[in-house]
C-alpha positions as CSV (number, residue, x, y, z in Angstrom):
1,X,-12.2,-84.5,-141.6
2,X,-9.8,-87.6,-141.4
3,X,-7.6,-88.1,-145.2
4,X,-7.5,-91.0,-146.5
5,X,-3.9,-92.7,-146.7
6,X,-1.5,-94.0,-149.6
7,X,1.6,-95.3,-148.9
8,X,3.9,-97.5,-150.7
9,X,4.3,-101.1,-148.8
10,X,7.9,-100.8,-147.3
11,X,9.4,-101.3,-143.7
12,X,6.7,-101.4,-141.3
13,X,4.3,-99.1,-142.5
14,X,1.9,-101.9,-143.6
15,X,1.6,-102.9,-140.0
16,X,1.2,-99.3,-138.9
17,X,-1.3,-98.7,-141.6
18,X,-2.8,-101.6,-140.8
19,X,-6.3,-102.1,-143.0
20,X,-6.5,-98.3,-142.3
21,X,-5.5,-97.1,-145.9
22,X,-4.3,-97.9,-149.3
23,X,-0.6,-99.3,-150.2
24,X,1.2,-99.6,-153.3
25,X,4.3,-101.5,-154.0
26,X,7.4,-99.6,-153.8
27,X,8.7,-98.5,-157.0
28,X,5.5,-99.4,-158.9
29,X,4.5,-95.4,-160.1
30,X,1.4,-97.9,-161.9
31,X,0.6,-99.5,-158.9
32,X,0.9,-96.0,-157.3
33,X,-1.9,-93.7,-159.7
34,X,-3.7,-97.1,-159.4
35,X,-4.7,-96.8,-155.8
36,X,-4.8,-93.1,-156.3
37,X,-7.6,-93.8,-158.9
38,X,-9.2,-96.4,-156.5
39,X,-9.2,-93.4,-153.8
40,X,-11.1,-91.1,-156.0
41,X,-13.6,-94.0,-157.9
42,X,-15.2,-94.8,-154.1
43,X,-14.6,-91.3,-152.2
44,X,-16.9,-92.5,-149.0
45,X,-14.9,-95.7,-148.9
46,X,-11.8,-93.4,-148.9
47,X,-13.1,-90.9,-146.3
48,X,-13.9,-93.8,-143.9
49,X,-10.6,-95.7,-143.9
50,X,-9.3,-91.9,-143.2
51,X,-11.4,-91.7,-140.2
52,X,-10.1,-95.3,-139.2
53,X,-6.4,-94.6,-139.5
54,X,-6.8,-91.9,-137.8
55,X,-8.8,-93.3,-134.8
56,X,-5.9,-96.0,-135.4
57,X,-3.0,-93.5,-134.6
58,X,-4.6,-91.8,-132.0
59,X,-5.3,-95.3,-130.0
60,X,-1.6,-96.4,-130.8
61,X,0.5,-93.7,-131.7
62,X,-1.0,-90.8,-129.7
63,X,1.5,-89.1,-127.2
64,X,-0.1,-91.2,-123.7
65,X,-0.3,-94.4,-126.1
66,X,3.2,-94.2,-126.4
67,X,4.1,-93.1,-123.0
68,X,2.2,-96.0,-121.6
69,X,4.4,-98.8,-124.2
70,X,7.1,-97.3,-123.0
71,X,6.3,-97.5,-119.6
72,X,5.2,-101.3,-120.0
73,X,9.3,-101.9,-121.8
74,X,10.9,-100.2,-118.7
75,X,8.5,-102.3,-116.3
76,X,9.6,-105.5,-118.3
77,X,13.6,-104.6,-118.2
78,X,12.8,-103.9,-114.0
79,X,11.6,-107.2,-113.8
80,X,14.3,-108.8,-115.9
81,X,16.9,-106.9,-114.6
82,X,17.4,-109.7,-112.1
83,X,18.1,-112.7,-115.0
84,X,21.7,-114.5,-115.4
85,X,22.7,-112.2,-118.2
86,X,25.1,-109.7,-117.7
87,X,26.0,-106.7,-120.3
């Protein structure tokens, strides 16, 4: 069974978390045991977005998801590598 997620909205974990989750303003311990609260008042809603992140980070964040970005950056700099610029 997939969690559901709170976070607090800082860096890039909104884009990560996407729709996926809950996020609370940093520093807001309100805002915080407000989302909590919202987790608990609709406990199928919660369980869902769960199941979505996690089908989220397995699509983009799984091992061969990264492997495969990573092999898409070094196929870009390869076919860069022949530009003007020079390190």
């Amino acid at each position: 069974m997939a969690k559901p997620i709170l976070a607090t909205r800082v860096g890039d974990i909104p884009n990560i978390l996407g729709d996926t989750g809950y996020l609370a303003a940093p520093d807001a311990p309100a805002d915080l045991a407000n989302q909590l609260a919202a987790i608990f008042a609709d406990w199928p809603r919660a369980q869902q977005l769960g199941q979505q992140a996690r089908e989220r980070c397995c699509r983009f964040y799984s091992l061969e998801a990264m492997a495969t970005q990573l092999q898409q950056v070094l196929a870009n700099c390869r076919s860069n590598s022949g530009s003007t610029y020079r390190s």
